[in-house]
C-alpha positions in Angstrom: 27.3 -41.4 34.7 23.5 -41.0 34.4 24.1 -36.9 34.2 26.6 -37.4 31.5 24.0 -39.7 29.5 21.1 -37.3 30.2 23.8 -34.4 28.8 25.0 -36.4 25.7 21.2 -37.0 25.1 20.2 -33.1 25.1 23.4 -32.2 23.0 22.2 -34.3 20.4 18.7 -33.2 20.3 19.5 -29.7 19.9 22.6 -30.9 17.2 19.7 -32.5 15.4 17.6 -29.9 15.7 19.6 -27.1 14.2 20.2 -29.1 11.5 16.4 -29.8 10.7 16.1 -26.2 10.9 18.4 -25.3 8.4 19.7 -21.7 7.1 18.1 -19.0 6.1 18.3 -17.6 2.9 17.3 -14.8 1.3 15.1 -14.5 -1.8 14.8 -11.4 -4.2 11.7 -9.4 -5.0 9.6 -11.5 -7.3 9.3 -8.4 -9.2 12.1 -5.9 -10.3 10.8 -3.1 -11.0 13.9 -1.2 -12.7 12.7 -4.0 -15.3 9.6 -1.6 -16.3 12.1 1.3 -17.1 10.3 4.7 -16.4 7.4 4.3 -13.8 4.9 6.9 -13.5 2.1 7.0 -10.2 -1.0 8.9 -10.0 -2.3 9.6 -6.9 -4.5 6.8 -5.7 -8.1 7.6 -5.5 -10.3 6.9 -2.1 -13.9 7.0 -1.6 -13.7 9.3 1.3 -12.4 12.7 1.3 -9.3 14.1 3.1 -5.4 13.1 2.9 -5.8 9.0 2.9 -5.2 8.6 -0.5 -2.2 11.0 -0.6 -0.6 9.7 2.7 -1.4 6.0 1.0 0.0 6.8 -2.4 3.6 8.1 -0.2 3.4 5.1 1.9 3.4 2.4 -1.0 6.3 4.3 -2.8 8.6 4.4 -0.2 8.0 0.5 0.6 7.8 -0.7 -3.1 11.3 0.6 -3.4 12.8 -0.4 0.2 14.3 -3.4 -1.1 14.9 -2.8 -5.2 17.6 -1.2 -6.7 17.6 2.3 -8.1 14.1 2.6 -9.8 13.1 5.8 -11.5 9.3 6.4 -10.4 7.4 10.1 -11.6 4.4 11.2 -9.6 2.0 12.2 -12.1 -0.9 14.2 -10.1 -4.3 13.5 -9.2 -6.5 10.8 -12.0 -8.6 14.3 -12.5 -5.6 16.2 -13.5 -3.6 13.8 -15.6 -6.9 13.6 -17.8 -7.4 16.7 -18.2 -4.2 17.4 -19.2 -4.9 14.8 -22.3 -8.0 16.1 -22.7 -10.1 12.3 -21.8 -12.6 11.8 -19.2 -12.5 8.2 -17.9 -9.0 5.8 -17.6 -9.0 3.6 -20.8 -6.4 1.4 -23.0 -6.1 4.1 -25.3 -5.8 6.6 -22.8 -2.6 5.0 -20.9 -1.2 5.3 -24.1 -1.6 8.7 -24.2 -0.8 9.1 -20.5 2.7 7.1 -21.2 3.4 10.0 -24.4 2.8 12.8 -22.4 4.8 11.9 -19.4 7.3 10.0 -20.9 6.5 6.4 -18.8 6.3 3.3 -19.9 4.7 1.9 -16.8 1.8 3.2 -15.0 0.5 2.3 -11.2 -3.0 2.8 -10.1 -4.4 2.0 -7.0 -7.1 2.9 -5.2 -8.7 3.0 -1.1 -12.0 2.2 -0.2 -13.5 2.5 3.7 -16.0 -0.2 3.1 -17.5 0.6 6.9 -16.9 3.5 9.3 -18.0 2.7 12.8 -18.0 6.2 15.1 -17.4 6.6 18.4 -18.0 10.0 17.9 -17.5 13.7 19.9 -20.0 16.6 18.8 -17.8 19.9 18.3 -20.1 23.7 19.4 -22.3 24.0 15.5 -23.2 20.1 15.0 -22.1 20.6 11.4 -18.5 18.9 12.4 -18.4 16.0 14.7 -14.9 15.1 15.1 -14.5 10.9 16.5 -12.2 8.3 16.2 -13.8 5.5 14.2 -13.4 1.5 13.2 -12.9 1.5 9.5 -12.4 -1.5 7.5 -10.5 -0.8 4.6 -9.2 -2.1 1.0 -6.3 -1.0 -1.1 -6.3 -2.1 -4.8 -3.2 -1.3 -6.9 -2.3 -2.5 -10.4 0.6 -2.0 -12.9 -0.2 -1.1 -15.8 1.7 -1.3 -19.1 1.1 2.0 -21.1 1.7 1.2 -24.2 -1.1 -1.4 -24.4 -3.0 -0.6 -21.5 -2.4 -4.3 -20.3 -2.8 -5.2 -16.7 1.3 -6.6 -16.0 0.3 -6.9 -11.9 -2.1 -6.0 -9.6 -2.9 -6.4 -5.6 -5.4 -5.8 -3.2 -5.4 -5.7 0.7 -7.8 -5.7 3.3 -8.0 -4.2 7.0 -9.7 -2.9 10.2 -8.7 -0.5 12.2 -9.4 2.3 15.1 -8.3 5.7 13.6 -8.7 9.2 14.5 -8.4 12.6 12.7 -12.1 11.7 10.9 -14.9 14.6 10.9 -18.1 14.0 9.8 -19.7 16.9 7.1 -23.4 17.8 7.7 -24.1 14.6 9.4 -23.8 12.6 6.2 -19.9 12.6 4.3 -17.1 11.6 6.3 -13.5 13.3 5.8 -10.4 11.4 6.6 -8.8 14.9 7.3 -6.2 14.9 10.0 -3.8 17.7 10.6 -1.1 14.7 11.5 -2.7 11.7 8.9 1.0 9.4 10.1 -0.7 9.8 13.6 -4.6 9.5 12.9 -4.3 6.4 10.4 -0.7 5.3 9.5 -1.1 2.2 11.3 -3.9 1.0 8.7 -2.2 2.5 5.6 1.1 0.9 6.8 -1.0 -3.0 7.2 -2.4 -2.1 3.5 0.8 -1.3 2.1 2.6 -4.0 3.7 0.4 -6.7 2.1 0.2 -4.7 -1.4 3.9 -4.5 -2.2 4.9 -8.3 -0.5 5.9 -9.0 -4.6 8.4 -5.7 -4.7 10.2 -6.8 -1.2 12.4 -9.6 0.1 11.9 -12.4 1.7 13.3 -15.5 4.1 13.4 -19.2 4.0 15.0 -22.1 5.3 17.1 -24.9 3.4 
């Protein structure tokens, strides 16, 4: 008799507390971004040389569109070449404009890394020019949409985080080079944690009712 009121009791705390927990449901992206119609990207810039801003400028595409629907995005080139292509020198409002003419967007994303502190642990390579290491970096990504025609700000982002990464070289024991010949290996974990943060607004998400 005990066992079957011991039983009934732990029946009903876990009836109970299924209930409390509720179903999850999903939520759309707070933004959809097939709303901005033709989307162009320049490469994001990074304060360091090497493929990091390439490899981060990749990354954040293929996540911003993991969970939208079919979104029309054009890679515009480096900041230094789509200027010089309209002939300015510095990113302005009247310059989107003439950024969103000559490509044909009407949206333009920005972003751009910055290693805020590189701490080596390094290895010295025969010459002492190149020291090749692995390093603790601690890095921000900053991304914005922007809209061309009036050069207003429609969204922006930033992320931070640290990391151990390899694949960095050191140039006449001053400039550091994020220059791995595998980049995914060397420092996709801390482009993936940037990334991840940076397009939360462009993915899906979970709660309970």
């Amino acid at each position: 008799m005990k066992r079957f009121f011991f039983l009934s009791i732990i029946i009903s705390i876990t009836l109970v507390a299924i209930h409390c927990a509720g179903k999850r449901v999903m939520v759309p992206p707070r933004i959809d971004l097939s709303d901005y119609e033709m989307i162009g990207i320049m490469e994001f810039t990074c304060n360091q040389k090497g493929k990091l801003a390439d490899l981060t400028t990749r990354r954040f595409m293929e996540a911003a569109r993991e969970d939208q629907s079919v979104i029309r995005i054009v890679q515009l080139g480096t900041e230094k070449d789509v200027l010089n292509k309209i002939g300015e020198r510095k990113l302005t409002q009247s310059t989107y404009k003439k950024i969103g003419e000559s490509y044909k967007v009407a949206t333009i994303i920005v972003g751009k890394i910055d290693i805020s502190d590189v701490r080596p642990d390094i290895k010295i390579s025969p010459g002492l020019f190149v020291m090749d290491f692995s390093a603790d970096v601690d890095a921000t990504l900053d991304v914005q949409m922007v809209e061309a025609e009036t050069g207003a700000t429609l969204w922006n982002r930033s992320s931070e985080a640290t990391e151990r990464i390899g694949g960095v070289s050191i140039l006449g024991l001053k400039d550091f080079a994020f220059d791995a010949k595998d980049p995914d290996k060397a420092y996709g974990k801390l482009v993936n944690r940037l990334v991840y943060y940076v397009t939360g607004d462009f993915r899906v998400s979970w709660v309970r009712q």
